[in-house]
C-alpha positions in Angstrom: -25.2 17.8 -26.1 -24.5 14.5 -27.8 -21.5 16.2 -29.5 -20.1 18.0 -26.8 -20.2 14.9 -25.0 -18.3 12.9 -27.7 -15.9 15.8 -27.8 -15.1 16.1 -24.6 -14.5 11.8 -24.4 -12.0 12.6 -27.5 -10.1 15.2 -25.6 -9.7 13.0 -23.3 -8.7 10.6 -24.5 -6.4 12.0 -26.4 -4.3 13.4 -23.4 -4.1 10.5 -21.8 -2.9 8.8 -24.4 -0.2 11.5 -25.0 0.4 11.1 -21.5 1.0 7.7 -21.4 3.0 7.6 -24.1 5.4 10.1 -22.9 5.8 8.2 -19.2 6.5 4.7 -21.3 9.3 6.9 -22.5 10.4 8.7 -19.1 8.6 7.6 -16.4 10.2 10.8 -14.5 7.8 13.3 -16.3 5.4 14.2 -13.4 3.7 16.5 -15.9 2.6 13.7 -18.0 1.4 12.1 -14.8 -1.3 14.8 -14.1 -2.2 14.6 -18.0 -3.2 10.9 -17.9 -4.9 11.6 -15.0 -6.9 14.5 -15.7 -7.6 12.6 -18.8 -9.3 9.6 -16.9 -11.5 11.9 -14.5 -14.4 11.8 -16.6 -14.2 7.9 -17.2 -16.7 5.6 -15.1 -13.9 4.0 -13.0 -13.0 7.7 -11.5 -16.8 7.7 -10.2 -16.6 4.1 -9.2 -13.7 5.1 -7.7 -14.8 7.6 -5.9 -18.5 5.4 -4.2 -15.7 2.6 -3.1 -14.0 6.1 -1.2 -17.3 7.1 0.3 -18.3 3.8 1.4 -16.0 4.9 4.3 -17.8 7.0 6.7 -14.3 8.9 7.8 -13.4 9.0 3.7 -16.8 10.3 2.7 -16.7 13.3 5.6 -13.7 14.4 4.3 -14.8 14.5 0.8 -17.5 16.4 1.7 -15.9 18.8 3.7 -13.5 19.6 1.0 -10.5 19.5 3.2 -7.4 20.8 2.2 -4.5 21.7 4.2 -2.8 25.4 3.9 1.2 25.8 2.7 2.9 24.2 4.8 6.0 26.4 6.6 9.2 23.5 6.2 11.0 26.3 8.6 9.0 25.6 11.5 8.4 21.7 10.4 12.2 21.6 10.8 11.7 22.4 14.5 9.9 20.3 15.4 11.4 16.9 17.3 13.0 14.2 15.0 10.3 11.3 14.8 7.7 13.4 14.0 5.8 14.1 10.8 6.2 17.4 10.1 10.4 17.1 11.1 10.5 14.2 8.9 8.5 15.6 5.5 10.5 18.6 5.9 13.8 16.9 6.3 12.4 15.0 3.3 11.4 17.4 1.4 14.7 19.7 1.6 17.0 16.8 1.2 15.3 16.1 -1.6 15.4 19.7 -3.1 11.3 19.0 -3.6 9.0 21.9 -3.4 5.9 20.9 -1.2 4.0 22.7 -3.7 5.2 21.0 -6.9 1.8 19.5 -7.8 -0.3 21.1 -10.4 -3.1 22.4 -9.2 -6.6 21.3 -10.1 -10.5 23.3 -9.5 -13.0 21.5 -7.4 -15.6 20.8 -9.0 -16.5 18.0 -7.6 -16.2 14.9 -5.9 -13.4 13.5 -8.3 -11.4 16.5 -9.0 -11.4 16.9 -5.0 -10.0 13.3 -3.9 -7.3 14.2 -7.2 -6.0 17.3 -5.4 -6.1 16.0 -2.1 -3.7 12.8 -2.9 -1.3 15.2 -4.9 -1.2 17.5 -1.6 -0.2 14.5 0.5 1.7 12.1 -1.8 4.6 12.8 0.0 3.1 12.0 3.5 2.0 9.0 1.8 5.4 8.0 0.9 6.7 8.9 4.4 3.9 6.8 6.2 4.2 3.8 4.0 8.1 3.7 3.9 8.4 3.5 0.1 11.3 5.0 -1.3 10.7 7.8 -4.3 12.9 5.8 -6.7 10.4 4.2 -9.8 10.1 1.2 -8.3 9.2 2.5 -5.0 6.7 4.7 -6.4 5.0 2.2 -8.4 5.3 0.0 -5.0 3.1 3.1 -3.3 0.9 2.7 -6.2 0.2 -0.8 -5.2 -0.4 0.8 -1.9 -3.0 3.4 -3.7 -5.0 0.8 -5.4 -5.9 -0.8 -2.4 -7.2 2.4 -0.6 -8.6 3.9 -3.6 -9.3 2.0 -6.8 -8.0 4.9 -8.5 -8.0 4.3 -12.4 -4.6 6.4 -12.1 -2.8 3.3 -10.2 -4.2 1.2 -12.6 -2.4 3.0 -15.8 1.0 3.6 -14.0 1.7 0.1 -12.4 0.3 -1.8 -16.3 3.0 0.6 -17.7 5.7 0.1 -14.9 5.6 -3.4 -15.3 5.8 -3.1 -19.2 8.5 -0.7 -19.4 10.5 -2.5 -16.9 9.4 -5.9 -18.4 10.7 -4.1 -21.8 13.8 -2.3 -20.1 14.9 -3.6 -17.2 13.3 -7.4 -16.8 16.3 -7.9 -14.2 14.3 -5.5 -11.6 11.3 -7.4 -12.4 11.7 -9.8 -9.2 12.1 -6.2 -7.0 9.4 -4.7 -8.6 6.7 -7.5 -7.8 7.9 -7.8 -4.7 7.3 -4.1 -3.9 4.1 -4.0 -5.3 2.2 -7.3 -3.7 3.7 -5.4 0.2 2.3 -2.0 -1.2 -1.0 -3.5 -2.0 -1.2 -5.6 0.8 -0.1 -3.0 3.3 -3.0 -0.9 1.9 -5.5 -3.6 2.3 -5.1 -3.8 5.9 -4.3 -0.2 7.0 -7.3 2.7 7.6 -8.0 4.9 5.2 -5.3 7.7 4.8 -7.2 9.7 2.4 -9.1 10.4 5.8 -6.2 11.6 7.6 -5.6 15.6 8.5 -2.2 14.9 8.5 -1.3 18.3 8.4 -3.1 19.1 11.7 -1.0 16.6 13.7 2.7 17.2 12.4 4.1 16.8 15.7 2.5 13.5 15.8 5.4 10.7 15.4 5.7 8.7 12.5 6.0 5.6 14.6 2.6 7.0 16.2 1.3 7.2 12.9 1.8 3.5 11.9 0.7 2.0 14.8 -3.2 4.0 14.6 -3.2 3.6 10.7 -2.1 -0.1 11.2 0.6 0.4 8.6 3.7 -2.2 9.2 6.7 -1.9 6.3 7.9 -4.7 5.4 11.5 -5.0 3.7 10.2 -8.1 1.7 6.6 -10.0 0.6 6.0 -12.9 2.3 3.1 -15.1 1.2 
């Protein structure tokens, strides 16, 4: 057991270091993404994680349920009234030439491996909600946004290496990048918990509607 156990930690370990390595060199490989990640899920702070989720009574019923929402159909979405959720992901998601379905896919087996594929079936939404743009520093900004809600070890990895490569790279875009992620984090201090959202049951919900019962305000700049 004691070997098995060492083996599986050296596994790992050893794809999520590959993983990380490769997004220091293209932070646009969403395959190397899920390999840091997946790496990570049998690491304390992804259980930690996970009891600072459940300490939420509407995060913890969802966790337990094991909800997950069905394909969604960007044809009909498209119908629906500009404003709304499900008009506005699918507008999103076709101008974007993104399939809503892009995310690799992961078994539940548990409590970690669930709250994993349920925030890679609704990143987008998340992106939508929150305002952040899906450029890299926009993501690392909903990252910011992630850590607050979540304490996922995942955030943790990508905004250290965001802030290296671009403190390597691009140290001009530092300023912007901060800035980004201090409104990210602080927005997801103060909003309610999306991961206990069934977003996909309320698509004709507005998004304005959305911000206003999540609490969510987006903010063009950090103030202090």
């Amino acid at each position: 057991m004691f070997f098995k156990d060492k083996q599986r930690r050296t596994v790992d370990y050893l794809q999520t270091l590959k993983g990380i390595v490769t997004l220091l060199r293209d932070p646009g490989k969403t395959d190397s993404v899920y390999d840091v990640e997946e790496g990570l899920r049998n690491i304390k702070a992804a259980q930690l994680s996970v009891d600072f989720l459940k300490s939420k009574p509407e995060v913890a019923a969802i966790i337990s349920e094991r909800y997950l929402a069905p394909e969604p159909n960007i044809d009909a979405l498209l119908k629906l009234p500009k404003g709304s959720l499900g008009y506005e992901y699918a507008f999103y998601l076709t101008e974007a030439g993104f399939d809503p379905n892009f995310y690799r896919k992961i078994e539940v087996v548990d409590d970690v491996s669930y709250v994993f594929l349920r925030i890679r079936q609704s990143h987008d939404i998340w992106h939508i909600i929150t305002g952040m743009n899906t450029d890299v520093i926009g993501e690392l900004g909903l990252k910011g946004f992630e850590l607050a809600q979540t304490r996922r070890p995942m955030s943790i990895i990508l905004l250290a290496g965001g802030l290296l490569r671009t403190l390597l790279n691009s140290p001009e875009d530092l300023d912007i990048l901060l800035d980004r992620i201090a409104v990210g984090y602080r927005m997801g201090a103060k909003a309610k918990p999306f991961l206990a959202q069934k977003w996909e049951e309320n698509w004709q919900k507005t998004v304005a509607e959305w911000r206003i019962e999540l609490g969510v305000e987006p903010t063009p700049i950090y103030v202090p």
